[in-house]
Residue frames as qw, qx, qy, qz and C-alpha x, y, z in Angstrom:
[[0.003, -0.130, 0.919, 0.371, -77.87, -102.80, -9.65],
 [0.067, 0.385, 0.871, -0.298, -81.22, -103.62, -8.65],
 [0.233, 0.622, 0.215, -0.716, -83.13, -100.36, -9.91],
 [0.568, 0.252, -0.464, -0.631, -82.98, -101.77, -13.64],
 [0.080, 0.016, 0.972, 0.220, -84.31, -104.95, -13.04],
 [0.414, -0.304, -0.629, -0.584, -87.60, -105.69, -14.94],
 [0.577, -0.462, -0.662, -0.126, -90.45, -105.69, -13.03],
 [0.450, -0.260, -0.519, 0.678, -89.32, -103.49, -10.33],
 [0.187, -0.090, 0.084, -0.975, -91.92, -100.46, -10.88],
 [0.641, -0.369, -0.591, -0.321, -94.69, -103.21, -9.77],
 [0.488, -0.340, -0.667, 0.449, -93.64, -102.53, -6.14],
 [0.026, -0.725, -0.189, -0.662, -95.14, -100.24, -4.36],
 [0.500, -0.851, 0.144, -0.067, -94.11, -97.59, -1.53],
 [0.136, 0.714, -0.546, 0.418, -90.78, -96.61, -0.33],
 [0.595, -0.500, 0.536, -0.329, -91.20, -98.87, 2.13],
 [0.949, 0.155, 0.219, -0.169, -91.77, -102.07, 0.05],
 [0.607, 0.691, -0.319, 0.227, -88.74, -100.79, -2.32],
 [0.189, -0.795, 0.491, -0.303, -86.62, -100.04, 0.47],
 [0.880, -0.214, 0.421, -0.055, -87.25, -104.20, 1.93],
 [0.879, 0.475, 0.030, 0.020, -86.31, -104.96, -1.68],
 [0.565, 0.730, -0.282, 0.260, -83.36, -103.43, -1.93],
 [0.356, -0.698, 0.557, -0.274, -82.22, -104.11, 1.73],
 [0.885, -0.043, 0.433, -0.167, -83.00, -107.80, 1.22],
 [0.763, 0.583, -0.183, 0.212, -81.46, -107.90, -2.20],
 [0.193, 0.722, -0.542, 0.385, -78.02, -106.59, -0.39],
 [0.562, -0.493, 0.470, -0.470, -78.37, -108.45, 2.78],
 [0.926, 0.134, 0.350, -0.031, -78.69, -111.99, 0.90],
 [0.165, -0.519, 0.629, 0.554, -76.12, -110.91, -2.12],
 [0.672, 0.643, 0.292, -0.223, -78.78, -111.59, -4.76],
 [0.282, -0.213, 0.471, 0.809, -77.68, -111.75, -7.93],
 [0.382, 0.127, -0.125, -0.907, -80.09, -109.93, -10.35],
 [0.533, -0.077, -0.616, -0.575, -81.35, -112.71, -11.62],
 [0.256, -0.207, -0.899, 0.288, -82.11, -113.88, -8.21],
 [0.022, 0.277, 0.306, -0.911, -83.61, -110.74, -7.18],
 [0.427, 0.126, -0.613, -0.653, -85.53, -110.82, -10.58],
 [0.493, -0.312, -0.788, -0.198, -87.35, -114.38, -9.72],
 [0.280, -0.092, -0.479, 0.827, -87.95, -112.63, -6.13],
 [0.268, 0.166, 0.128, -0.940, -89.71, -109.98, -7.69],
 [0.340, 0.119, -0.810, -0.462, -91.66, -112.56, -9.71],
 [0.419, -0.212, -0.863, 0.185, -92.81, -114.83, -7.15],
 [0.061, 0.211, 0.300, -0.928, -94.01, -111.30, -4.95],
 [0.353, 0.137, -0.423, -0.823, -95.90, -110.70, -8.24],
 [0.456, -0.097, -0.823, -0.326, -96.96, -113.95, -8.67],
 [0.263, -0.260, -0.762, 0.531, -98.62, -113.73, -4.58],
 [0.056, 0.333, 0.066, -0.939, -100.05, -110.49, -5.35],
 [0.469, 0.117, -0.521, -0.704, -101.95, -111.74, -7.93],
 [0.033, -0.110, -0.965, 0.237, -103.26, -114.43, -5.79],
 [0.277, -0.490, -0.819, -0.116, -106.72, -115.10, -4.84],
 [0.631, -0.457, -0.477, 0.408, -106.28, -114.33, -1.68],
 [0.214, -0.367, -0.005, 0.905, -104.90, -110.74, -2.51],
 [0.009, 0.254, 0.487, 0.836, -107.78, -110.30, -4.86],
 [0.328, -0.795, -0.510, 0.018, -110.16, -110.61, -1.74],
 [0.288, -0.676, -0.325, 0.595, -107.96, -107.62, -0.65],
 [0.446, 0.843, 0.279, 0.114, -108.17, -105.92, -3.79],
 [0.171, -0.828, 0.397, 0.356, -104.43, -105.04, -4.58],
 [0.892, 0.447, -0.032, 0.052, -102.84, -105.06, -7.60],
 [0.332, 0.713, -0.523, 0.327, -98.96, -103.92, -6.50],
 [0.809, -0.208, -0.427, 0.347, -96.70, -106.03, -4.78],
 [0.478, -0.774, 0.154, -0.386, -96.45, -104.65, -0.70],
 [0.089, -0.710, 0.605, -0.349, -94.05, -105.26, 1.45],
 [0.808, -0.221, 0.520, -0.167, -96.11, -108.68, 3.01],
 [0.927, 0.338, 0.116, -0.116, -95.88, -110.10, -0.86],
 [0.340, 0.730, -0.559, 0.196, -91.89, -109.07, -1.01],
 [0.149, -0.409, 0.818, -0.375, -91.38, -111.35, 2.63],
 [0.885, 0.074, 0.452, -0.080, -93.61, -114.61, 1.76],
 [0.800, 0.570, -0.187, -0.032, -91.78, -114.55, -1.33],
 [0.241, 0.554, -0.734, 0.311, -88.06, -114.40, 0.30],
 [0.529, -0.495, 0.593, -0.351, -89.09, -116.39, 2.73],
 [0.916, 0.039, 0.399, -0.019, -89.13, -119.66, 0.27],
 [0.515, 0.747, -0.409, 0.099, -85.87, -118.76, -0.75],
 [0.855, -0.416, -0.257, 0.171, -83.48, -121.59, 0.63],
 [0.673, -0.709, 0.184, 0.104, -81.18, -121.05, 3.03],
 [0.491, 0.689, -0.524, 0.102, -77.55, -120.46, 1.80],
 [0.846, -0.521, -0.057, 0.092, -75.58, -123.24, 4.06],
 [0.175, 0.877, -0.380, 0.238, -72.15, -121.67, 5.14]]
């Protein structure tokens, strides 16, 4: 489900995809969650802070600050 969503050929490495798509299953995303996910990654990547490290594709660190201020599902 997750391989058409917009914005998902901004991630880069097999490794970064792989988090995505483990994290997307592991939480039970729905696209459009997965979607603001990839967004927020983007939106870190493009930071300052990642322009002092000179990267323009969202990496694996910018895929796990973003999920990490997804809340908590309470069960």
């Amino acid at each position: 489900m997750w391989d058409r969503c917009d914005g998902a050929e901004s991630v880069e490495g097999s490794h970064a995809v792989g988090s995505a798509h483990w994290a997307g299953q592991q939480m039970q995303l729905s696209a459009r969650a997965f979607h603001r996910i990839l967004k927020l990654a983007r939106t870190i990547a493009s930071s300052a802070w990642a322009d002092l490290a000179e990267c323009d594709q969202i990496e694996t660190p910018h895929l796990a600050e973003a999920i990490q201020y997804r809340p908590r599902r309470m069960v």
